[in-house]
N, C-alpha and C positions, 0 to 999 in steps of 0.2 A: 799714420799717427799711432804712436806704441801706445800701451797700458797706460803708463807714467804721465804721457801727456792729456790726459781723458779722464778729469777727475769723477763723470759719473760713469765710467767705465768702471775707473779706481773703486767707488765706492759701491757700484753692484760687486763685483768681484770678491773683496776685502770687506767689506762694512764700513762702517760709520769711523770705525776705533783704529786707529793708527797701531797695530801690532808689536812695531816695531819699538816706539815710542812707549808705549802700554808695558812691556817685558821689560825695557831699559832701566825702566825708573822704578819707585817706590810705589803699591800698587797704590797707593792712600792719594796721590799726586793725580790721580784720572778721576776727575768728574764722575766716569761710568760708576769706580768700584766702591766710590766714596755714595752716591746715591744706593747703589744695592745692598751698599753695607748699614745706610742709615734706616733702608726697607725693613732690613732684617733686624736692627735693633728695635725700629716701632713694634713690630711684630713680636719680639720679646716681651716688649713693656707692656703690650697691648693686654699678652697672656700673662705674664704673673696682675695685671689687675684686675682679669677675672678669676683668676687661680684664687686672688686676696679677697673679691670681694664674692664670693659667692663658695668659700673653703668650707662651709657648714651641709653645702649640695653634695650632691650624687660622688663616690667617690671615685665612681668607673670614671665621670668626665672629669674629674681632677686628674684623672692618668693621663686620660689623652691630652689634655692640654697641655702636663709637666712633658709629653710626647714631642709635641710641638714644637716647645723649644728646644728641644736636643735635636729634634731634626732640623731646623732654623741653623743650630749652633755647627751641628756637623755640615753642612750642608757650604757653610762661608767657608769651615776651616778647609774643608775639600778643595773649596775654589785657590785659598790661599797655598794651599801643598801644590796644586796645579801652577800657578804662578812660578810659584820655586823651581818646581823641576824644569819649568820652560825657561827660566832665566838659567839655572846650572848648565840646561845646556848650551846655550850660548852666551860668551862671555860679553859685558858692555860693550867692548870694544866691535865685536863682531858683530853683534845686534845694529850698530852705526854703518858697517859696511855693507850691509844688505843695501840692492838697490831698489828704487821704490817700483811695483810695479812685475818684482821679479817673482819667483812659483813661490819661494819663501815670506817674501812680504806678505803675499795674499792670506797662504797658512796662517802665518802669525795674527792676520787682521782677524780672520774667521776664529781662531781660539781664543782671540780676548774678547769677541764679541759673541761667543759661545759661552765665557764665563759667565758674560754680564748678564745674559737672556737666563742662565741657570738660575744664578742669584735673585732675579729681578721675577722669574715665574715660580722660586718657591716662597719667596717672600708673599707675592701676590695671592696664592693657589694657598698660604698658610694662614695669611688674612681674612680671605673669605672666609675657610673654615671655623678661624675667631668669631670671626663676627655672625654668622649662622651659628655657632656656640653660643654667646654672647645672646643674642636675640631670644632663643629659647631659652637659657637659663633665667631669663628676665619674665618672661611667660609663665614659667615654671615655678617662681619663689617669688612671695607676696613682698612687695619693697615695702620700710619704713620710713616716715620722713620724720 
């Protein structure tokens, strides 16, 4: 029985994310990139509402958190330059002729499901950080109601 026909062969091998599929299209069209990328906007919002609500605090943590989102920011658009150059280099048409299963497919499986784990562990690893920010600045400065 080949690769192809061995879907959890396929998917230890490749990952979860169809490679092929993934590079074809539009990256907004994948589940995976559209989740990572709503990670990374929460993770924005999350920090400009500590940035807004707590702008009167410490201004060293005002740095790191306007830090935050530029790392957030850079960190998507990386993923999204990544995409490009893996679609430049193979055109639609040729990305369809890979066969499933072959040393290419797998490549292509494992980089799109290497973006997604990027995306997905700086969102997660930048949240944290918010929100251990977040916690102490709330310790730190007497709230009014």
């Amino acid at each position: 029985m080949g690769i192809s026909q061995n879907p959890a062969l396929m998917r230890d091998l490749r990952g979860v994310i169809d490679g092929r599929e993934f590079f074809s299209k539009s990256p907004f069209s994948s589940r995976y990139f559209l989740t990572a990328t709503i990670a990374s906007l929460a993770c924005i919002a999350f920090d400009i509402f500590l940035i807004c609500r707590y702008r009167s605090g410490v201004s060293s943590t005002l740095l790191v958190l306007a830090f935050m989102d530029v790392f957030v920011l850079l960190s998507w658009f990386g993923a999204v330059r990544h995409i490009r150059r893996v679609r430049a280099a193979f055109s639609e048409s040729s990305l369809e002729n890979i066969d499933a299963g072959s040393s290419i497919d797998i490549v292509l499986g494992v980089a799109a499901g290497a973006i997604f784990d990027w995306l997905a562990g700086v969102s997660a690893t930048v949240l944290l950080v918010l929100i251990y920010i977040g916690i102490n600045l709330a310790g730190s400065i007497r709230l009014r109601f």
